[in-house]
C-alpha positions as CSV (number, residue, x, y, z in Angstrom):
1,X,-38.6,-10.5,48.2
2,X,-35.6,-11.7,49.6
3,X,-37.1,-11.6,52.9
4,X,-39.4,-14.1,52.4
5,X,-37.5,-16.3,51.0
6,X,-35.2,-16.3,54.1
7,X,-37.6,-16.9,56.2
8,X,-40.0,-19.2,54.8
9,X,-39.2,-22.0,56.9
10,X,-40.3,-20.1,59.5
11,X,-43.4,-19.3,57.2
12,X,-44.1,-23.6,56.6
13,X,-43.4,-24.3,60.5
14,X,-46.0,-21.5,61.3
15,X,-48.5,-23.1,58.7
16,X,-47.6,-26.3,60.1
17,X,-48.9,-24.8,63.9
18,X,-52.1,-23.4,62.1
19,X,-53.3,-27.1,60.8
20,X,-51.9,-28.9,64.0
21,X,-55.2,-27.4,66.1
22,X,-58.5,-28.9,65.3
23,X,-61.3,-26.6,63.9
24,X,-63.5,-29.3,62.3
25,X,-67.2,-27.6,61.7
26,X,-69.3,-29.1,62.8
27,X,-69.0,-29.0,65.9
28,X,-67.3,-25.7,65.6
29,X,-65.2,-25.2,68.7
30,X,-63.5,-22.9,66.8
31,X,-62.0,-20.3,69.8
32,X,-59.2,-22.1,70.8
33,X,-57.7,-22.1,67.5
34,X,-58.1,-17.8,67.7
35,X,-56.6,-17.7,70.7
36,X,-53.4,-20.1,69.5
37,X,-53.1,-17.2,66.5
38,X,-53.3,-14.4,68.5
39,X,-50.9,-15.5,70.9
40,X,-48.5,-16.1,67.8
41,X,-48.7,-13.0,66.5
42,X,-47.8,-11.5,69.7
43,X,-44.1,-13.0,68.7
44,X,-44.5,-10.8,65.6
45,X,-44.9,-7.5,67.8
46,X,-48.7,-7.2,66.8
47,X,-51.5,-6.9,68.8
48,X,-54.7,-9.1,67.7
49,X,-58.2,-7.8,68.7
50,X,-60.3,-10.5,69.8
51,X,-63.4,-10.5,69.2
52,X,-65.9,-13.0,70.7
53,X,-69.6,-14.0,69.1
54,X,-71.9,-14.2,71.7
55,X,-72.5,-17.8,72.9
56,X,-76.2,-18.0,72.5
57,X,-75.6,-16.1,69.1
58,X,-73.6,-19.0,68.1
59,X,-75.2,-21.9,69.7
60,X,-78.2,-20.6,68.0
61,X,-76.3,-20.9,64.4
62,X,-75.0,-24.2,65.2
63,X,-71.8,-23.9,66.0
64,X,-70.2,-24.2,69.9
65,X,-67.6,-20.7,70.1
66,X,-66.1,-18.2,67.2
67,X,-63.7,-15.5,68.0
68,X,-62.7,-13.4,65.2
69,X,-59.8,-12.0,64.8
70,X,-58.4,-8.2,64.1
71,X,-54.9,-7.5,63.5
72,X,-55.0,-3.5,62.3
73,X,-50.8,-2.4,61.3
74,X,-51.5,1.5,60.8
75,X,-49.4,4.1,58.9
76,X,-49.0,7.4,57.7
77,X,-52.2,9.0,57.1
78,X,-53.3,9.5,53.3
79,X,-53.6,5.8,51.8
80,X,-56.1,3.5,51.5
81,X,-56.8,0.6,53.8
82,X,-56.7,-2.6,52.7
83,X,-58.0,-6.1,54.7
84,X,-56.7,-9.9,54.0
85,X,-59.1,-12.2,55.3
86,X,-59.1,-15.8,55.9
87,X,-61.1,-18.3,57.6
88,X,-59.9,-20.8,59.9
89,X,-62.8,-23.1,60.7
90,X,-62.5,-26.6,58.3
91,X,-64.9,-29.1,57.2
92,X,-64.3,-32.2,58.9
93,X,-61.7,-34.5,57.5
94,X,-63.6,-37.2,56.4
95,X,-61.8,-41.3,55.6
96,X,-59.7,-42.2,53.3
97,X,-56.7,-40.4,54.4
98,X,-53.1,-41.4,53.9
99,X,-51.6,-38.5,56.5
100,X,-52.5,-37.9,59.4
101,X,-55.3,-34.8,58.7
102,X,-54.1,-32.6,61.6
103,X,-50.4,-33.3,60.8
104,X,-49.0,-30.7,58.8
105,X,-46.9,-33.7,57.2
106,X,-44.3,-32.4,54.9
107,X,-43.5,-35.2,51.8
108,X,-42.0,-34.7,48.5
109,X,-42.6,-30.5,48.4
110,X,-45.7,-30.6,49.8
111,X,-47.6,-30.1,53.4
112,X,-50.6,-32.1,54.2
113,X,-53.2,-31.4,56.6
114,X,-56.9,-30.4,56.5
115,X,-56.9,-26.6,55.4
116,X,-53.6,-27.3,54.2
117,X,-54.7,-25.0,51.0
118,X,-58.1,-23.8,51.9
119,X,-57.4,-21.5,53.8
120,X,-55.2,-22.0,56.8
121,X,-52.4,-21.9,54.0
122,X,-53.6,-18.0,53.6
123,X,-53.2,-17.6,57.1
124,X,-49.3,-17.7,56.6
125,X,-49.3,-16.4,53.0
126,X,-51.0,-13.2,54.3
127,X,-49.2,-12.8,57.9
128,X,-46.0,-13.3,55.8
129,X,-46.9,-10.8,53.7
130,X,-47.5,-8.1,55.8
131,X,-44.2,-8.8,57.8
132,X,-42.0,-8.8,54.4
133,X,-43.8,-5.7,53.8
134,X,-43.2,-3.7,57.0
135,X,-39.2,-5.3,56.9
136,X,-39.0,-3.6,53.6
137,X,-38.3,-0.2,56.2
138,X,-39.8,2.0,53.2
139,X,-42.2,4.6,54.5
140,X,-45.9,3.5,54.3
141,X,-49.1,4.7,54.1
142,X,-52.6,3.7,55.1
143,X,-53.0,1.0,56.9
144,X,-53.6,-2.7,56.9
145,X,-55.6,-5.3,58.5
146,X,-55.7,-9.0,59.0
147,X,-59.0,-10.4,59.6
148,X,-59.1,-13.8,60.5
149,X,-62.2,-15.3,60.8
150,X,-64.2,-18.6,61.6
151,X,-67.6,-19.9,59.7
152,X,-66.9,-19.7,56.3
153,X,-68.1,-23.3,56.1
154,X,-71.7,-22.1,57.9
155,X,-72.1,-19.1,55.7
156,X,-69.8,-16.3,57.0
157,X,-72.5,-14.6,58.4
158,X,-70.7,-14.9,62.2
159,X,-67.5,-14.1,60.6
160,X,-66.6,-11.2,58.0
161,X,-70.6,-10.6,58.6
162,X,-70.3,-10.2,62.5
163,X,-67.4,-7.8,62.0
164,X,-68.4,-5.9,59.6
165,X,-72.4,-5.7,61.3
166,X,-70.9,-4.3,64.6
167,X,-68.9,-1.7,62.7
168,X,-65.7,-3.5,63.9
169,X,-64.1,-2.6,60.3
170,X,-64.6,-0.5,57.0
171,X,-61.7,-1.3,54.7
172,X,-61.1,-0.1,51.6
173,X,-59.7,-3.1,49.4
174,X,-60.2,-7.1,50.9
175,X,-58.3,-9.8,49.2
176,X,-59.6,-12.8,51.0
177,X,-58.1,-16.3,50.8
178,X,-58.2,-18.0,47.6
179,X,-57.3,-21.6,46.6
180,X,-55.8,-21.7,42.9
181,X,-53.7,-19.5,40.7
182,X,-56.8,-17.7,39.6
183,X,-58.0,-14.5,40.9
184,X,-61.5,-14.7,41.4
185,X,-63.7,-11.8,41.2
186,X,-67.3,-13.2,40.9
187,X,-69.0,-16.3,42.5
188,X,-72.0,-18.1,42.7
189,X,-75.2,-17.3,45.5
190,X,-76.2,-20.2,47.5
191,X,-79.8,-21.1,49.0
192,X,-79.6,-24.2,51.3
193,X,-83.0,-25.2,52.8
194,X,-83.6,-27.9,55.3
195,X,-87.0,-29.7,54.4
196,X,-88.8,-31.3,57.3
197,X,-91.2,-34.0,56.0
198,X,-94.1,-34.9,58.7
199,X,-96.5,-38.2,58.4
200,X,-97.2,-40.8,60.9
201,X,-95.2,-43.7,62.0
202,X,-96.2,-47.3,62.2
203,X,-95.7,-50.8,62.2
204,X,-93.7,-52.3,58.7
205,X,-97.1,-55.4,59.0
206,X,-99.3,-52.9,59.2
207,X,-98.4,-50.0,56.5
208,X,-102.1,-48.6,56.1
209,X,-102.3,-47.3,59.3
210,X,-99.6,-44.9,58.9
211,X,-98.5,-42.2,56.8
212,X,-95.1,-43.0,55.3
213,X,-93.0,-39.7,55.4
214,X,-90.0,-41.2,53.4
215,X,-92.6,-41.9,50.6
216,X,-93.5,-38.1,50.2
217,X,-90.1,-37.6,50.7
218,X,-89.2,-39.7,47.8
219,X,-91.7,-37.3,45.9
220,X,-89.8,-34.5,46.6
221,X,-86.3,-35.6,45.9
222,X,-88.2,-36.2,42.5
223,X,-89.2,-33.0,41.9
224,X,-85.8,-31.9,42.5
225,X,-83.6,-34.0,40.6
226,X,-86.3,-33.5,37.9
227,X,-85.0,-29.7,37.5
228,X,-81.7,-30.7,36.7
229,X,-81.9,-30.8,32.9
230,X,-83.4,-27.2,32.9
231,X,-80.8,-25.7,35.3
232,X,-78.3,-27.2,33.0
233,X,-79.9,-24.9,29.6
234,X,-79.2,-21.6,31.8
235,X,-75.7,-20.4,31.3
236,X,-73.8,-17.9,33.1
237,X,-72.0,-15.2,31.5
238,X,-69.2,-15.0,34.1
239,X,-66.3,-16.8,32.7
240,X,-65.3,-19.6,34.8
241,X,-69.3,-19.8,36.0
242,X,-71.2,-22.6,33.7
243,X,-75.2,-23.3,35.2
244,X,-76.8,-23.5,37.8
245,X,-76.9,-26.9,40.1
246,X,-79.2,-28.3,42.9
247,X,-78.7,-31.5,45.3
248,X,-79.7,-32.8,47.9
249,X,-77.0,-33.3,50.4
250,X,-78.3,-35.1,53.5
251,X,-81.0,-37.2,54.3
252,X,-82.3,-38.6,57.7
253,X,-85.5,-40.3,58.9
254,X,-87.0,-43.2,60.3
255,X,-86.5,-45.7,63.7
256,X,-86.2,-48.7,62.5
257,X,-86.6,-51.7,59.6
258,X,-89.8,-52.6,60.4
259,X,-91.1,-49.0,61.3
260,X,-92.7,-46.7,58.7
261,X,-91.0,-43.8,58.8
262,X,-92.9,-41.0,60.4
263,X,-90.4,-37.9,60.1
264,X,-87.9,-37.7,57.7
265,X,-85.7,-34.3,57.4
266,X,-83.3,-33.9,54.1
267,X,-81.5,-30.9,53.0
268,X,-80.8,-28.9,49.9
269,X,-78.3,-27.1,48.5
270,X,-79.2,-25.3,45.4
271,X,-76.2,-22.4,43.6
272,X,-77.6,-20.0,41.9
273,X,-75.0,-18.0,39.1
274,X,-74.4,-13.9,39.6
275,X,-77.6,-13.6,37.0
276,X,-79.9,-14.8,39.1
277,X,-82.4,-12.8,41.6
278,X,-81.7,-15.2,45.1
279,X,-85.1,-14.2,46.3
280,X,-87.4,-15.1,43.3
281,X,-85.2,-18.4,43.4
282,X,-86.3,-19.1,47.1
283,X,-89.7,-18.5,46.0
284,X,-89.2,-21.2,43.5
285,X,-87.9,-24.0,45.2
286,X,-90.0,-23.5,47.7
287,X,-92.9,-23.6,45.8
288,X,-91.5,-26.7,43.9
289,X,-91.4,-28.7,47.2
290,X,-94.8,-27.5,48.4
291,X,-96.0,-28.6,44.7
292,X,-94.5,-32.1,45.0
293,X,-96.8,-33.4,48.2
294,X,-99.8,-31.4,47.8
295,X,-101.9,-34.3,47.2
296,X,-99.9,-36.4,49.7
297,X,-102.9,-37.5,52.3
298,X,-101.6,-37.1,56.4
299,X,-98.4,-35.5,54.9
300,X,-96.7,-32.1,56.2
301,X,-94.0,-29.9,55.1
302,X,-91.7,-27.5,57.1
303,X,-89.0,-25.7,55.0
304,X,-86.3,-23.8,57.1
305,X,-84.0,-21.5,55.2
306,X,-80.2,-22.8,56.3
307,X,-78.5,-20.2,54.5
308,X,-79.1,-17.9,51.8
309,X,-75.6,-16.0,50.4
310,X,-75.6,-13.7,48.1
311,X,-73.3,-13.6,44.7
312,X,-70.0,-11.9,44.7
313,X,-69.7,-9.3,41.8
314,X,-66.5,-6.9,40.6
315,X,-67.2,-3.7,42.3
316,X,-65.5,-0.1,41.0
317,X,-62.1,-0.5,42.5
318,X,-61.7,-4.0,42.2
319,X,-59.5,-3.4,38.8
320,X,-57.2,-2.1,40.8
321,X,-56.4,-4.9,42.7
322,X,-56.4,-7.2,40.0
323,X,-54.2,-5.2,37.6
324,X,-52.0,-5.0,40.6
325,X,-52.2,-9.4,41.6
326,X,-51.7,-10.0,38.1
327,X,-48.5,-7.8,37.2
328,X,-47.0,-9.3,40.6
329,X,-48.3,-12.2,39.6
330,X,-46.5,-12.1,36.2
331,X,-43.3,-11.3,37.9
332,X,-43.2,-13.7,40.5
333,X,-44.2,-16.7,38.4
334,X,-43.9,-15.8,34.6
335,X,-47.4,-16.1,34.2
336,X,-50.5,-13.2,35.0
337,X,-53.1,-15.2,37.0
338,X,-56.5,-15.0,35.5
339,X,-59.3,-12.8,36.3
340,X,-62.3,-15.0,36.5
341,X,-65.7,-16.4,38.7
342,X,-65.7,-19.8,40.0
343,X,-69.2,-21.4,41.1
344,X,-68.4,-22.5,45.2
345,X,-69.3,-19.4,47.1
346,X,-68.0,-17.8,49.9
347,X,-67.5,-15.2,52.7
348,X,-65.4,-12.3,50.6
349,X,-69.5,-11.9,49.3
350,X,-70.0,-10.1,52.5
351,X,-67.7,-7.0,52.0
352,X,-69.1,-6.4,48.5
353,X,-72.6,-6.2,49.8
354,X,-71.2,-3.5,51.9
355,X,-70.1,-2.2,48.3
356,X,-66.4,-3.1,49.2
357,X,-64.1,-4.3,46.3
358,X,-63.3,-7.5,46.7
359,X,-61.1,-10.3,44.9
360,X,-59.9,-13.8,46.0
361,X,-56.5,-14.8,45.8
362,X,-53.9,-16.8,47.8
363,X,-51.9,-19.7,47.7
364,X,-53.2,-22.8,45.5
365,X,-52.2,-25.0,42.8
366,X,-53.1,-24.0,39.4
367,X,-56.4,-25.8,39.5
368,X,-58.7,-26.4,42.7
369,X,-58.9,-30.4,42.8
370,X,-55.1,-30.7,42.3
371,X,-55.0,-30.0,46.0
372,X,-57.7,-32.5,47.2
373,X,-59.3,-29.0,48.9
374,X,-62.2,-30.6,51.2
375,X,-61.2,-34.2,50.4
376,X,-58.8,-37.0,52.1
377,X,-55.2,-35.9,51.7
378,X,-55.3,-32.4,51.3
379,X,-51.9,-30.5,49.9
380,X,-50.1,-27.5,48.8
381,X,-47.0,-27.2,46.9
382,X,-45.0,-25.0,49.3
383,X,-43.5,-23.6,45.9
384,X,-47.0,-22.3,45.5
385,X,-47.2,-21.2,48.6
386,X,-43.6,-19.0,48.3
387,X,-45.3,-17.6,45.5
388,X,-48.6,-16.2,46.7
389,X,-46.9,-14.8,49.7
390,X,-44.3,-12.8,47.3
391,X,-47.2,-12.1,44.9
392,X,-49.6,-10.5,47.9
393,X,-46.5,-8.8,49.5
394,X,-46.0,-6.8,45.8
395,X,-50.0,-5.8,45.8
396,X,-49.8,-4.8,49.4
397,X,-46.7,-2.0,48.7
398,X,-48.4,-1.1,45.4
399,X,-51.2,0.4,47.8
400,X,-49.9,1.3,50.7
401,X,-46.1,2.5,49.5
402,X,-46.0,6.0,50.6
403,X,-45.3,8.3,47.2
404,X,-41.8,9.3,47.3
């Protein structure tokens, strides 16, 4: 792994350029940053496929432009091919910062920035990767591609899900970004409804001639936060995967002080472990919310599904890429990373509903809230990052090596 290690300043500037361009979402004016990549890779020799979501298709979702990316680095025929995916787009950076978010500050060992670890971070670990493995000059086999995608935060669905719908890609084997030492091979589903609540606004002196929507809404929240202690007696069997968990994440309504508030809109967020059937869920919640105005005089409900992911499970195959991560793993940094779930959720869910093996794994600290992932001051230890990049660059010749 020599090679990475003389060029891994290279690899940080590059990481650095990645976090510089802006891909808060919302809004989602996430294009720009594809183009940026692709034009980078050109520098590379690679060719990037661009490929644009409609704009109505996206407006429509709630976001303002994706373009996904597809970088494909054939071979000799006979091996497998495998995909590393990772997902540019960034929830917004929020206060309390000490760096500037879209700095790509380096202090101490460290780079800060937004996606700093999750996952622009895996953008360098996995281009790196690839170009210590084709600088090895050992013949190869297969092929390899480099998916780069961006709404992970909104689901995926325009993402991994829009590539692999319009038959863009098939791979064999994904690892897709990760953000610790672990190797995660199981996560949580996720059900996020937004609950419209309906009465009738009117003036703060004169309460009985309105229908107070916050009031119902109050009801509600009840009934939710009410569930709590039962979620809490359901356990997963997935190591690394505890219970269940509900909240409600967002709340607006009303005009003013002295106006009862005729429309008030929240929304919910409720993870559901790999044991649990998303669709009777739904039917649940919904049926919880419906429940908890019923008798609620002048009061109506709408209930909009937001999102609705399914739970990533190890597929047959998968062993393979985890006995692989963690011998490399072992080598690398004298420690095999653990196989395990973790309950957030995301887009690698998508290739194993298409009944693709799947595992996440990148470049992280050894636990997820050491690097402030989705909080002020974001950071990776660029050690870390040295380390994943060796660690995928091993996995990617143990499948695509060509037998001598």
């Amino acid at each position: 792994m020599h090679w990475i290690d003389t060029h891994f300043d290279e690899e940080v500037a590059f990481l650095q350029e990645m976090i510089r361009i802006p891909t808060d979402t919302p809004p989602g004016n996430n294009a720009p940053h594809a183009d940026a990549v692709a034009e980078r890779v050109k520098d590379f020799g690679w060719q990037a496929e661009k490929h644009a979501v409609p704009e109505q298709r996206v407006r429509d979702y709630g976001m303002q432009s994706i373009t996904n990316l597809i970088v494909r680095r054939p071979y000799a025929e006979g091996g497998p091919t495998v995909a590393l995916n990772a997902h540019g787009d960034v929830v917004p950076p929020g206060e309390g910062w000490t760096k500037p978010p879209y700095g790509g500050t380096i202090e101490d060992g460290f780079i800060y920035g937004r996606a700093a670890a999750v996952s622009k971070s895996d953008f360098a670990t996995f281009i790196f990767a690839a170009r210590s493995l084709e600088a090895l000059g050992v013949p190869l086999k297969g092929a390899l591609e480099l998916h780069f995608t961006y709404d992970e935060e909104f689901g995926g669905l325009l993402g991994p899900g829009y590539l692999l719908e319009q038959k863009l890609t098939r791979p064999d084997f994904v690892i897709a970004a990760g953000f610790a030492y672990d190797i995660v091979t199981a996560h949580n589903a996720c059900l996020q409804l937004e609950i419209t609540v309906h009465g009738k606004a009117g003036h703060g002196a004169m309460p009985e001639t309105a229908v107070d929507a916050l009031q119902a809404a109050t009801r509600i929240l009840n009934a939710i936060y009410g569930q709590l202690p039962e979620l809490k007696k359901i356990k997963s069997k997935v190591a690394g995967i505890d219970s269940p968990t509900m909240l409600v994440g967002r709340i607006d309504g009303g005009t003013n002080t002295n106006v009862v508030p005729g429309k008030v809109v929240m929304k919910m967020d409720r993870r559901m472990i790999p044991e649990e059937d998303p669709v009777a869920i739904e039917a649940q919640v919904r049926a919880l919310i419906e429940d908890a105005v019923r008798d609620c005089p002048g009061v109506r409900i709408e209930i909009r599904r937001l999102l609705l992911s399914h739970a990533l499970r190890p597929l047959p195959g998968g062993e393979k890429l985890v006995e692989s991560l963690q011998r490399n793993g072992q080598a690398v940094m004298g420690e095999a990373p653990q196989a395990k779930g973790t309950p957030l959720y995301a887009d690698a869910r998508l290739y194993g509903e298409r009944g693709i093996p799947a595992v996440l794994y990148g470049a992280g600290p050894r636990t997820v809230p050491e690097s402030n992932a989705k909080k002020a001051d974001e950071k990776l230890n660029l050690e870390d990052l040295r380390k994943a990049t060796k660690v995928v660059a091993l996995t990617l010749l143990d499948f695509l090596a060509a037998e001598s």
